[in-house]
C-alpha positions as CSV (number, residue, x, y, z in Angstrom):
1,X,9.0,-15.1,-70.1
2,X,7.1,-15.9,-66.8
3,X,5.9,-13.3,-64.8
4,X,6.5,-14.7,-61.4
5,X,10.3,-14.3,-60.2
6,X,11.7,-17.7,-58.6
7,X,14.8,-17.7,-56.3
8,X,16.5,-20.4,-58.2
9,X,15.9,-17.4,-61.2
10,X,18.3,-15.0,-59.3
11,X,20.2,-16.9,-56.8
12,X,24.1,-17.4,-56.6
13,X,24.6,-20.9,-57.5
14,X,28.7,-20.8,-56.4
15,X,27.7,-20.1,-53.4
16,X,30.7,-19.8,-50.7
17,X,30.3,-22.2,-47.6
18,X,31.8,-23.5,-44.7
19,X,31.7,-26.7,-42.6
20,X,31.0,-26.6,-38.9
21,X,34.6,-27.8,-38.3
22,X,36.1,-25.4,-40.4
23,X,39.0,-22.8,-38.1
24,X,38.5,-19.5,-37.2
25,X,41.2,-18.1,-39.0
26,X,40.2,-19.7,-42.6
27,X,37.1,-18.3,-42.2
28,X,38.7,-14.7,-41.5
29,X,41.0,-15.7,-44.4
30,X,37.7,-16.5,-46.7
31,X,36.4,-13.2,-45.8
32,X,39.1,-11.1,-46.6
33,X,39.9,-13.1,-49.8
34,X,36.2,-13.6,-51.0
35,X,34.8,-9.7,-50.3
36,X,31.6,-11.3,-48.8
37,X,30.6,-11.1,-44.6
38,X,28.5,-14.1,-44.3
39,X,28.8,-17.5,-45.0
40,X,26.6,-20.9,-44.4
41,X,27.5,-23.7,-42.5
42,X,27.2,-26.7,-44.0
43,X,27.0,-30.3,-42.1
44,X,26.5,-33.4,-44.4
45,X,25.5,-30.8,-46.9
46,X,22.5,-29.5,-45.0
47,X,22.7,-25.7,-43.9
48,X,23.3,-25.7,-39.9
49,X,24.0,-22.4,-39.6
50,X,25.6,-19.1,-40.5
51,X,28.3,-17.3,-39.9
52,X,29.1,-13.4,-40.4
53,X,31.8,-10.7,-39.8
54,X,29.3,-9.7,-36.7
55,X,29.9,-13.0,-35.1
56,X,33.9,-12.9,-35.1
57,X,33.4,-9.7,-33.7
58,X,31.2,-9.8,-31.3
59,X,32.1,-13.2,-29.8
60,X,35.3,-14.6,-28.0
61,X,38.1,-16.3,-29.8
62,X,37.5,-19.9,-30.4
63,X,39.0,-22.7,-32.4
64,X,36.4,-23.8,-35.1
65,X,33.4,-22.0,-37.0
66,X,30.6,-24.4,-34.8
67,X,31.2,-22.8,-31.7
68,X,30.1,-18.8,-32.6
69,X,28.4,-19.0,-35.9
70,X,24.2,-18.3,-35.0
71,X,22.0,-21.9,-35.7
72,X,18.9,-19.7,-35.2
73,X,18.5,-19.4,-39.4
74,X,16.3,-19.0,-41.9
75,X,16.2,-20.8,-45.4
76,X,15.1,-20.3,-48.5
77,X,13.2,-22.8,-51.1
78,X,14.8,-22.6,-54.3
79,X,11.1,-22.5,-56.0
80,X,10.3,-19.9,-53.9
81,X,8.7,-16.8,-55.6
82,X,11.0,-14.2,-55.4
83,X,8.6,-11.1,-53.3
84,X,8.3,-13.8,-50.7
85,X,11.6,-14.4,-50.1
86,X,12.2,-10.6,-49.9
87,X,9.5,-10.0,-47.8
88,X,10.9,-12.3,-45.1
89,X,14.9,-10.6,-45.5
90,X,12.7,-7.7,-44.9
91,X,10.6,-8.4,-42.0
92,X,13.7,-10.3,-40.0
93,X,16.6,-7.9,-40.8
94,X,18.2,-10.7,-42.6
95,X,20.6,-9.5,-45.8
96,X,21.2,-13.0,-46.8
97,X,19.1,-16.6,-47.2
98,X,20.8,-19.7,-48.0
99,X,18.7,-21.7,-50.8
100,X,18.1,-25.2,-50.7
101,X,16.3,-28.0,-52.6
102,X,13.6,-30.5,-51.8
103,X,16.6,-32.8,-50.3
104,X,17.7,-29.7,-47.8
105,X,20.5,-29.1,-49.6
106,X,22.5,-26.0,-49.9
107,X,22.2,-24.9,-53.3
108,X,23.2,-21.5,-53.2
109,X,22.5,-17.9,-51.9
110,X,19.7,-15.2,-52.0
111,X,21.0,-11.4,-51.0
112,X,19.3,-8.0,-51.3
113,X,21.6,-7.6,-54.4
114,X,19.8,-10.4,-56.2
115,X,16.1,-9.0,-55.3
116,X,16.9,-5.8,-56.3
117,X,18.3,-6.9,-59.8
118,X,15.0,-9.2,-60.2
119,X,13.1,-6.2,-59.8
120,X,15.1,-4.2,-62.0
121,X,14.9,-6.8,-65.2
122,X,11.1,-7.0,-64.2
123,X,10.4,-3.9,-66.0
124,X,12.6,-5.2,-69.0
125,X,9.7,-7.6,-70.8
126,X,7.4,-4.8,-71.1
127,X,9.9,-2.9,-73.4
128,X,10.7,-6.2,-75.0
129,X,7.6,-7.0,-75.9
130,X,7.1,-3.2,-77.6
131,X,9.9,-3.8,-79.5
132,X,9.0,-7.1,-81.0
133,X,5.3,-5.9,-81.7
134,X,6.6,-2.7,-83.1
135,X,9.0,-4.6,-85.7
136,X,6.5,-6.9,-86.6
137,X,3.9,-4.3,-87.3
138,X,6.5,-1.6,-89.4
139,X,8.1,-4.8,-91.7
140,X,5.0,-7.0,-91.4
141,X,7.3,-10.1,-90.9
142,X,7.3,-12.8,-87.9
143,X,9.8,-12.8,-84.8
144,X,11.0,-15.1,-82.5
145,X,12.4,-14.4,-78.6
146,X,15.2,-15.6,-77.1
147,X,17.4,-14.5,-74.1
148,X,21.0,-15.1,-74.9
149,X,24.6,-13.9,-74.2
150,X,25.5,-12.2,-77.3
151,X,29.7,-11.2,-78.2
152,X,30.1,-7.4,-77.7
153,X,32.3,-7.3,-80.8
154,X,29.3,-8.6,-83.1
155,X,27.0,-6.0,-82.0
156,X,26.0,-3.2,-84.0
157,X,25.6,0.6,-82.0
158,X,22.7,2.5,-83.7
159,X,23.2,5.8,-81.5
160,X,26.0,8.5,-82.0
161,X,26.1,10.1,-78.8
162,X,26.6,8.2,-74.9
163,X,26.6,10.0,-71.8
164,X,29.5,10.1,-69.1
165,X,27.1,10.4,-66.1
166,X,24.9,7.4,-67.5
167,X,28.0,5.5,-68.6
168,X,29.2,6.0,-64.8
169,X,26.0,4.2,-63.5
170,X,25.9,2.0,-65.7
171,X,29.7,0.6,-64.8
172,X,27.9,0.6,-61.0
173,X,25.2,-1.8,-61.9
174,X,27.3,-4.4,-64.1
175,X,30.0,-4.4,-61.1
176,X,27.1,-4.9,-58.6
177,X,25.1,-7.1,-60.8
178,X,22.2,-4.8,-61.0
179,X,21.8,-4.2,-65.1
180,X,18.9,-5.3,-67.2
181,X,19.6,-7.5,-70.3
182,X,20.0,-4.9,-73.5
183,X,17.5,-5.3,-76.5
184,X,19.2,-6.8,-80.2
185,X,17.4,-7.3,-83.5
186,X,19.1,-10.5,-85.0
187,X,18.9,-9.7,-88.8
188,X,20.6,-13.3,-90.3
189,X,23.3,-12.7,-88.0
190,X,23.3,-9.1,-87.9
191,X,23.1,-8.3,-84.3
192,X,21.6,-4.5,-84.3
193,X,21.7,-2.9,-80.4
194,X,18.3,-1.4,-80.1
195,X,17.7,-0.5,-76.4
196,X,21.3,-0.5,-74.1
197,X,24.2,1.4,-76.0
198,X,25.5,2.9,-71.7
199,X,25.3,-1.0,-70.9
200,X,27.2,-2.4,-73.6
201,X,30.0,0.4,-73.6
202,X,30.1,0.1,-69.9
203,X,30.7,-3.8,-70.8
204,X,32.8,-3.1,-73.4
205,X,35.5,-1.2,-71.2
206,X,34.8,-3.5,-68.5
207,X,36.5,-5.8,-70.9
208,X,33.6,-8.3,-71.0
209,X,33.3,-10.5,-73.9
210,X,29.5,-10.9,-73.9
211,X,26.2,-9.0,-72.6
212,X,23.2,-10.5,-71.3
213,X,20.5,-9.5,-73.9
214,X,16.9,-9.8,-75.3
215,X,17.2,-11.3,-79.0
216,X,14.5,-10.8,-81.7
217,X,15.4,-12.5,-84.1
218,X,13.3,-11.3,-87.8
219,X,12.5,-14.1,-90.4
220,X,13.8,-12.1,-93.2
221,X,16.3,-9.9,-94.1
222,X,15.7,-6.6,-94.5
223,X,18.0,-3.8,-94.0
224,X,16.2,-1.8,-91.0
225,X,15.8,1.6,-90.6
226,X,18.3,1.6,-87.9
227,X,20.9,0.1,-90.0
228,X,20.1,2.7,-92.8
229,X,20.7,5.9,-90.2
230,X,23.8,4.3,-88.6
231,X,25.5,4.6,-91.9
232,X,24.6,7.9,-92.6
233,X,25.9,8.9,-89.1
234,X,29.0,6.9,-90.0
235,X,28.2,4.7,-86.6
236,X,29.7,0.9,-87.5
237,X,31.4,0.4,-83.9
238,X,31.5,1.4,-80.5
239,X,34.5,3.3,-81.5
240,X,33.1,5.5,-83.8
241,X,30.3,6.4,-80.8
242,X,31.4,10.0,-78.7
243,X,30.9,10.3,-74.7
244,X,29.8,13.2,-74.0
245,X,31.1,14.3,-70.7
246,X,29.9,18.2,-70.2
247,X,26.1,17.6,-70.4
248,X,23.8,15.4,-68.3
249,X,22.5,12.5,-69.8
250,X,18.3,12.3,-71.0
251,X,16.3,10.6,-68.9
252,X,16.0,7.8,-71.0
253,X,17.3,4.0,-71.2
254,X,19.1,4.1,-74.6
């Protein structure tokens, strides 16, 4: 896991675009249908410009997208690090950079939503990396790490008790795309949730299927101490987990 934060890490690869000829109206219609404010124009696949809700509003009716969307923009390079790229939305007042490749074509789309979530999962190797260490040291045995989509259903909760408050928050960030991967011990297919029991319900009643997450996976089997206190609690699914709704949640990332 690299330390330094590319936009092509974090950018939106279906990104929504426009050509120059495209009407007026199906770019209000786009709008409307799509949630966003802001498209780029596209000519021959290069970026020519972009076009927001500002721009319908502020200038006159007109037939086709070329003739009020702004051609004073500002690009990103998908190997860009990350900070710069937000450093220059910052600095300009911009909430939005088209990406594009050594060819100068649109790729996709940088936002203040995706620099926020890179700086959010930024923290998440640290923790990672104490976990591994920590399970290597207690069992004496070899990991590996892999980041992986992992089915909700196979996962195993480890923690009796969830919050309402934190489960709230934690539905925000999944919506928005702001929550760090969760942590899973892969015991010969055992997947044991370590580190992201708010994330994965929120997930779960979301009705996803799968949850980004940070795999170690043990070269032996051995039944962990997790495992061990899960049974005695009786804790084998998310069902058998209780939200707790009339106490505010620990300040803590479990």
């Amino acid at each position: 896991m690299s330390s330094t934060a590319l936009v092509k890490d974090y950018m939106t690869k279906n990104v929504i675009s426009v050509d120059y000829d495209t009407p007026y109206e199906e770019v209000i219609r786009l709008m409307r249908g799509s949630g966003h404010d802001g498209f780029p124009v596209k000519a021959n696949g290069e970026v020519v410009g972009m076009v927001t809700a500002f721009d319908l509003l502020i200038k006159s009716w007109t037939i086709n997208v070329e003739d009020i969307m702004s051609t004073d923009i500002v690009v990103a390079d998908q190997d860009m690090n990350i900070n710069d790229a937000a450093r220059v939305m910052f600095r300009m007042g911009l909430s939005r950079l088209p990406v594009i490749n050594k060819e100068c074509k649109l790729i996709g789309i940088i936002t203040n939503t995706d620099v926020v979530r890179s700086n959010i999962e930024r923290s998440t190797p640290k923790k990672v990396r104490y976990f591994q260490e920590t399970f290597e040291q207690l069992y004496c045995i070899k990991t590996t790490l892999k980041r992986m989509k992992v089915p909700i259903r196979e996962l195993r909760p480890t923690h009796n008790n969830i919050y309402a408050d934190e489960l709230q928050g934690r539905t925000y960030e999944l919506k928005n795309g702001l929550a760090e991967p969760i942590i899973v011990i892969n015991v010969v297919g055992r997947f044991i949730l370590v580190n992201g029991h708010h994330r994965t319900m929120a997930a779960l009643k979301l009705g996803y299927d799968q949850i980004n997450s940070y795999v170690i996976t043990l070269d032996e089997d051995i039944e962990l101490g997790l495992e061990k206190t899960a049974d005695k609690n009786g804790i084998h699914h998310f069902r058998d987990m209780k939200i707790i709704d009339d106490a505010t949640s620990p300040n803590c990332q479990f």
